[in-house]
C-alpha positions, 0 to 999 in steps of 0.5 A, spaced: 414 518 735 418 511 732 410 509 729 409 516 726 416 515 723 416 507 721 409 510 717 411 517 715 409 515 708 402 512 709 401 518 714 403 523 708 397 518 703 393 519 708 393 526 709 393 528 701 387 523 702 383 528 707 385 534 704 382 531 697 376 529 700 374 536 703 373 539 697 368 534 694 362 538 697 365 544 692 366 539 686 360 534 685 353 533 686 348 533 692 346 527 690 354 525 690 356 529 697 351 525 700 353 518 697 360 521 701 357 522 708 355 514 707 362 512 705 364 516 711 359 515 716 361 507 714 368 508 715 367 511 722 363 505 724 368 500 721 373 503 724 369 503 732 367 496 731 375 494 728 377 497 735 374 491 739 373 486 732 377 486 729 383 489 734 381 484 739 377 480 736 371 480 739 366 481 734 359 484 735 354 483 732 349 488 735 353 494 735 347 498 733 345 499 740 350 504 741 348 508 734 341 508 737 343 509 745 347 515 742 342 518 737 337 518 743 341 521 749 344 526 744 336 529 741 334 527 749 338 532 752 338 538 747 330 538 746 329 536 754 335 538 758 337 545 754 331 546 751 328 549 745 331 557 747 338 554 748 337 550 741 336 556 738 340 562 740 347 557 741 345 551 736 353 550 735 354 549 743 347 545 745 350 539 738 356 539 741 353 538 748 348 534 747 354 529 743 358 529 749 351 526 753 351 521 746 358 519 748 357 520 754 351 515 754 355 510 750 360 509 754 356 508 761 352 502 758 358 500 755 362 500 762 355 496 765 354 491 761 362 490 760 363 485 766 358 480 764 358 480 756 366 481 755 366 473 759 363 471 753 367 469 747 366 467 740 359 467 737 356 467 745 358 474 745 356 475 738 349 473 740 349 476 746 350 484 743 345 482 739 341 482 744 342 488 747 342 491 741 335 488 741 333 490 748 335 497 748 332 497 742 325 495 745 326 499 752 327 506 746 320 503 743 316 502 749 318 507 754 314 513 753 319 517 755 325 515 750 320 517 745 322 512 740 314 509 738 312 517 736 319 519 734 323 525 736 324 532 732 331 534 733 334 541 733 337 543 727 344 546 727 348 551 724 349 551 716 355 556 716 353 558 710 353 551 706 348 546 704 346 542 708 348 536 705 355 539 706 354 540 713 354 533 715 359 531 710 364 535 714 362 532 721 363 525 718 370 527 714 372 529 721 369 524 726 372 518 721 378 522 721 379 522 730 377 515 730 382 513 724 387 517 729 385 513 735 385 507 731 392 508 728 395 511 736 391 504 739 394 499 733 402 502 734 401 503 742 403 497 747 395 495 748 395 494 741 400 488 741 397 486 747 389 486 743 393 482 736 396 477 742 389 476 745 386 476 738 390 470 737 390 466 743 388 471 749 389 464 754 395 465 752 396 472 752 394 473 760 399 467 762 404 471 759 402 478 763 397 481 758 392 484 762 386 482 758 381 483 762 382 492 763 384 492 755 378 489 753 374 493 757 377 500 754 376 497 747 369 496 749 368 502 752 372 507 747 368 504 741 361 504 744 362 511 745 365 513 738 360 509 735 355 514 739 358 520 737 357 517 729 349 515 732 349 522 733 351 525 726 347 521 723 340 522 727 342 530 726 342 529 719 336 525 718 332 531 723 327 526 726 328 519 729 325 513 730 327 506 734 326 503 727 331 509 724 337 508 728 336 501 731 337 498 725 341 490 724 344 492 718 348 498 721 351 492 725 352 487 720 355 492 715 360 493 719 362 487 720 363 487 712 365 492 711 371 489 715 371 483 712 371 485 704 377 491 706 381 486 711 380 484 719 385 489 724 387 493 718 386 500 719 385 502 711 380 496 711 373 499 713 376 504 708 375 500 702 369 495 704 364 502 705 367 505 699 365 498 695 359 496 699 357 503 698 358 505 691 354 497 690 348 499 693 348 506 692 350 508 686 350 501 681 344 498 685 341 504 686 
């Protein structure tokens, strides 16, 4: 309650922000809804990355892994374990299943993998997420079963009556919304003081009572399982994946600039570094 008050004006800012963004797709073009969805989507990803970058400064360079890990367990799921019938007849119930198992995925792989890797600091766990990254990429391309050589159809979901485009715009304006919440909840909370003293020096941070260990875990963990559920909006809104369409280097590298060009730890920064980096390259460039 004392951080909602302390931040009742940028909380007002930020929700006139939301309410002009969800009458874009009735104002402008396809073409710009869609340059809207990148912006959105990039936000998301920049502010799941910041819970654990930028927050307590452990930088991934391979958070790639859990775009693609959630895209695949998501269209995995809704095609094999619900099934085409199931798809067809309660499309709106299977996405938001097959979201959870996305998630769900994320957040496992995360957990397994947090013991050895988050020992690592600096560029040595940088690298290391690159290679997971890079090895659950592999695993996606090689195993028949992941299907990720072949690609993988996924089922549509409902269109209530919008363009298609609008669809996904909406459940990217809504994702990037939840993860701001819990960004801002996280940043103003007791392990968001305990993650700055981390980030500063996390030596000094244990001796002086900071469980560092439990709070870089759940950081971990939460943003693996929010950069899934954006994998699995994304690989929706292409309809068909490949390993080489949802594992992509860029993706990790981005949010890292999206961060750098809007402010490291900041909650407006990935922001402002999507809009830039997207209208750069979308719009001027493209």
């Amino acid at each position: 309650a004392e951080a909602l008050a302390r931040h009742r004006w940028w909380i007002a800012l930020t929700l006139l922000g939301i309410a002009a963004a969800a009458v874009v797709p009735f104002v402008l073009m396809p073409f710009h809804v869609r340059v809207g969805q990148m912006i959105l989507l990039s936000t998301g990803l920049g502010l799941a990355w910041t819970l654990l970058g930028g927050f307590a400064g452990y930088w991934s360079f391979g958070h790639t892994a859990f775009i693609g890990l959630g895209a695949f367990a998501a269209g995995l799921f809704e095609v094999n374990a619900l099934g085409t019938e199931f798809m067809r007849t309660d499309p709106l119930l299977g996405f938001a299943l097959g979201l959870l198992a996305g998630m769900a995925a994320c957040a496992v792989a995360a957990a397994l993998v947090a013991w050895p890797i988050l020992r690592l600091r600096g560029i040595y766990f940088a690298v290391a997420m690159l290679g997971v990254a890079q090895v659950l990429s592999e695993l996606t391309n090689s195993i028949e079963a992941f299907q990720g050589s072949l690609g993988l159809v996924l089922p549509r979901i409902p269109a209530f009556g919008l363009r298609t485009e609008a669809v996904f715009y909406y459940l990217l304006l809504i994702a990037a919304v939840i993860i701001l919440a819990i960004a801002f909840l996280v940043k103003n909370a007791r392990i968001g003081q305990g993650l700055a003293a981390m980030r500063e020096d996390e030596d000094t941070a244990r001796m002086h009572g900071v469980p560092t260990e439990s709070y870089k875990i759940t950081m971990f963990v939460l943003s693996a399982a929010l950069t899934g559920a954006l994998g699995v909006i994304y690989a929706h809104s292409l309809g068909y994946i490949t390993t080489g369409s949802v594992y992509r280097t860029d993706f990790s590298l981005n949010m890292i600039v999206y961060n750098l060009l809007g402010g490291i730890g900041t909650l407006v920064g990935p922001l402002i570094g999507a809009a830039i980096m997207v209208l750069l390259t979308q719009v001027v460039l493209g």
